[in-house]
Steps between C-alpha positions, in 0.01 A plus 500: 500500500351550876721390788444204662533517889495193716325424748405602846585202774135413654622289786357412818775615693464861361766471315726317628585223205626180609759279309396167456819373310766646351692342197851514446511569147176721303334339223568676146271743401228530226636686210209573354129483505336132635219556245552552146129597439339780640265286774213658683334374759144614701449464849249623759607709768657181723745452198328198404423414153148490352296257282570688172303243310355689199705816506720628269714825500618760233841666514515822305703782432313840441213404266714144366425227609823299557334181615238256583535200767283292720511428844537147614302391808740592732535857487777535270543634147808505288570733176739299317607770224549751814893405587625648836625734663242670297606832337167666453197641747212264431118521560360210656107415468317218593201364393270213530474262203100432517388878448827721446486650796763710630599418853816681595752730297865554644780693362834253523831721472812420297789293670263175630482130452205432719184692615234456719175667468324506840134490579 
């Protein structure tokens, strides 16, 4: 599995965080993955979503095809027999319902409950 690293601070005072509130006691944390289905999700380069009317995507493994989904309108495509954190390196292609044609291909590593394909 890759390691994660967080992120960078972008602030306008180079830097130099500011605390809005701090609570007294920290809320429990997530145990687990919030999605139980691997969930993709394609974005231009702004990070917003696209109208993915009429595409759908294939998720494969070497030359198998593990499965078939289609997008929903707002971006967003959901392989239910995928369960997460996924334990396998996936290949990720996108196509266009009308013709077939192939409009992206990503790779998405093991250890992932979301993914967003950008651009």
């Amino acid at each position: 599995m890759a390691a994660r690293i967080r992120p960078t601070l972008k602030s306008p005072s180079k830097g130099k965080g500011k605390v809005i509130k701090r609570t007294a006691q920290l809320a429990p944390q997530q145990s687990g993955p919030i999605f139980n289905r691997l969930t993709i999700v394609w974005v231009n380069e702004e990070g917003i979503p696209f109208n993915t009317t009429g595409f759908f995507a294939r998720l494969s493994r070497g030359n198998t095809v593990v499965s078939t989904a289609n997008f929903d309108r707002f971006g967003v495509i959901r392989f239910n027999n995928i369960t997460t954190l996924t334990n396998a390196t996936f290949t990720l292609r996108i196509f266009r319902s009308a013709d077939g044609a192939l409009f992206r291909t990503r790779t998405i590593p093991s250890g992932v409950e979301t993914f967003a394909v950008i651009g």
